[in-house]
C-alpha positions in Angstrom: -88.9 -11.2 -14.0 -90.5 -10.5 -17.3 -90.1 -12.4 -20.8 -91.1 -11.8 -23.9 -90.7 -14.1 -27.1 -91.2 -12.5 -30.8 -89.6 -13.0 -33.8 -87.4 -10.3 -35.5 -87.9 -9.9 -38.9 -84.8 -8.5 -40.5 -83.3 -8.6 -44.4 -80.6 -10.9 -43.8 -82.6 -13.6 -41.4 -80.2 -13.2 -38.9 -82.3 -14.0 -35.3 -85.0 -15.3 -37.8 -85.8 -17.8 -35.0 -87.9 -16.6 -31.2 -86.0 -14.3 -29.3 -85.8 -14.5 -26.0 -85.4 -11.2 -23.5 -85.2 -11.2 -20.1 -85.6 -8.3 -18.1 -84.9 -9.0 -14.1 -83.0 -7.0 -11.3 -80.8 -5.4 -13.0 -79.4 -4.7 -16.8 -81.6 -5.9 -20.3 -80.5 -9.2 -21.0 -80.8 -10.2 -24.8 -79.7 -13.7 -26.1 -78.7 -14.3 -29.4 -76.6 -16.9 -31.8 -73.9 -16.4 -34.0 -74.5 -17.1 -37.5 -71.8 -17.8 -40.2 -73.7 -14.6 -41.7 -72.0 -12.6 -38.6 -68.1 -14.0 -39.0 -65.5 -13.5 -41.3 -63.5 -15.9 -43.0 -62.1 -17.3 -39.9 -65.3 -18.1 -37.9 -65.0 -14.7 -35.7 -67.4 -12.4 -35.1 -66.9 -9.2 -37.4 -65.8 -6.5 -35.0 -68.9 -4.7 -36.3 -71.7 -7.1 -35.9 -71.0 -5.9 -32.2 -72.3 -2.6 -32.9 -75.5 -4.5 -34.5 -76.3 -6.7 -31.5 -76.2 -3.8 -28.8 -78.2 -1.9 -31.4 -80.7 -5.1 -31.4 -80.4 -5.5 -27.7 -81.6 -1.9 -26.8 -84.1 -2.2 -29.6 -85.4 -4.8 -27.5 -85.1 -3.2 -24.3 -87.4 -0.2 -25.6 -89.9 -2.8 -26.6 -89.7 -4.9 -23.6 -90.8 -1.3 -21.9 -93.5 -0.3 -24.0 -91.8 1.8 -26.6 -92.1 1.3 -30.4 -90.0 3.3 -32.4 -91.5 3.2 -35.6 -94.4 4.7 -33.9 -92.8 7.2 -31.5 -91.2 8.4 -35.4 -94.5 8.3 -37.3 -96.3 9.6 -33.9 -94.2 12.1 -32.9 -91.5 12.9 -35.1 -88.8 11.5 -32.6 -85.7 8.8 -33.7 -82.2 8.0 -31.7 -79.4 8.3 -32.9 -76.1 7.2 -31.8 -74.3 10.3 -30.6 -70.9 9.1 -29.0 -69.9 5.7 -28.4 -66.6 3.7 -27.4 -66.3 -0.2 -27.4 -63.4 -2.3 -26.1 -63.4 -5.8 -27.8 -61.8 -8.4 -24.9 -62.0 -11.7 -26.6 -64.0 -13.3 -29.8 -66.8 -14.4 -30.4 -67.2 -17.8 -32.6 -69.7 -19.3 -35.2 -72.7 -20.8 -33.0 -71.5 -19.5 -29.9 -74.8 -18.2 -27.8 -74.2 -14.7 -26.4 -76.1 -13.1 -24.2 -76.4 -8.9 -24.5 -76.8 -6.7 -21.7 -78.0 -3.3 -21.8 -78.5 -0.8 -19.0 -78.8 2.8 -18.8 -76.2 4.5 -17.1 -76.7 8.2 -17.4 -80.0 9.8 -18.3 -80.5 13.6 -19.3 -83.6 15.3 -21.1 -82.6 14.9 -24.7 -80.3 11.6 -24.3 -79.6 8.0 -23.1 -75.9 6.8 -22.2 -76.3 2.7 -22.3 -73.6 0.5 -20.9 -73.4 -2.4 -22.8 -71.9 -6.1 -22.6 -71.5 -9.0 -24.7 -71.1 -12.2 -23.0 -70.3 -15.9 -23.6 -71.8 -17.5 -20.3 -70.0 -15.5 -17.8 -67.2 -14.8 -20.2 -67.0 -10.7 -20.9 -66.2 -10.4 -24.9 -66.9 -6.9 -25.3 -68.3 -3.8 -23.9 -69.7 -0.9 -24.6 -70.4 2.6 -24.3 -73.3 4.3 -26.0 -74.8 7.7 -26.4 -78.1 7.7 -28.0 -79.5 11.3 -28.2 -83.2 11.9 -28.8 -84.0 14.0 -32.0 -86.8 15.6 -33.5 -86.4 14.0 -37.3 -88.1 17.1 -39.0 -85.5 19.6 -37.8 -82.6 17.4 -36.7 -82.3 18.9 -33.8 -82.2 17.6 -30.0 -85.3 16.7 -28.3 -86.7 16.0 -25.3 -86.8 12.0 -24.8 -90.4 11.0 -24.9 -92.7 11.1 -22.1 -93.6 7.6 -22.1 -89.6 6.5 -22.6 -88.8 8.5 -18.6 -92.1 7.2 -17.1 -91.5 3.3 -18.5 -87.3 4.5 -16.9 -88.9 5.8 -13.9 -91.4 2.8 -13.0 -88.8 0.3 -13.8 -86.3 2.0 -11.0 -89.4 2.2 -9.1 -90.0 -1.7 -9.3 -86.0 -2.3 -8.7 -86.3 0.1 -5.5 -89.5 -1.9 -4.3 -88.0 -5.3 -5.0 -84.0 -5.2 -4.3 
């Protein structure tokens, strides 16, 4: 198993306190806590902070393996972008709740990513996700090959799970 602990600096604060990832057998695991910042008037999680945490989650992920994508943009000219995506929302999530975010890659192609995604409450399912990310070359806007070091981190971590069932 390997952990990491940073903090993420964002504008509105929100997971302003160590994060904790968790990468074992298995998908990403990313655990957050709702914020009144993330709920509507009710105390539920808006349907579209969601989309933010599996963005955070495979943000994370790429870290976790080695990838940094404000370098891989400055570096290499290469961003993701979310090409296709489908979410079924199951059940809320509250104020203060702790989630937990899972993120695994389901299909892999030369110029994109399709990431199945949960959002969990203990063993609870709230919502999952599917999500396209295509690789593209910023300059042109055009599809790209995903990075080099993006399949070898992929391929050693199947490599690992293989090894170590």
């Amino acid at each position: 198993m390997q952990r990491a602990s940073r903090c993420k600096r964002t504008s509105a604060g929100i997971n302003s306190r160590p994060v904790e990832t968790t990468r074992e057998q298995g998908p990403f695991k990313w655990k957050l806590r709702v914020y009144f910042e993330d709920t509507d008037a009710g105390g539920i999680v808006y349907y579209a902070n969601f989309l933010k945490f599996f963005e955070r989650c495979r943000t994370e992920w790429l870290r976790v393996l080695g990838v940094e994508q404000t370098r891989l943009a400055h570096e290499s000219g290469l961003q993701f972008v979310v090409a296709q995506l489908a979410v079924d929302y199951l059940k809320p999530a509250r104020l203060d709740d702790e989630l937990t975010i899972t993120a695994r890659v389901g299909e892999q192609a030369r110029s994109y990513l399709v990431f199945e995604q949960r959002a969990l409450r203990g063993a609870e399912l709230l919502a999952q996700a599917r999500v396209k990310i295509a690789c593209v070359d910023a300059r042109r806007l055009g599809p790209a090959r995903l990075p080099a070091e993006l399949t070898a981190a992929l391929h050693a971590a199947r490599d690992s799970e293989e090894r170590h069932p």
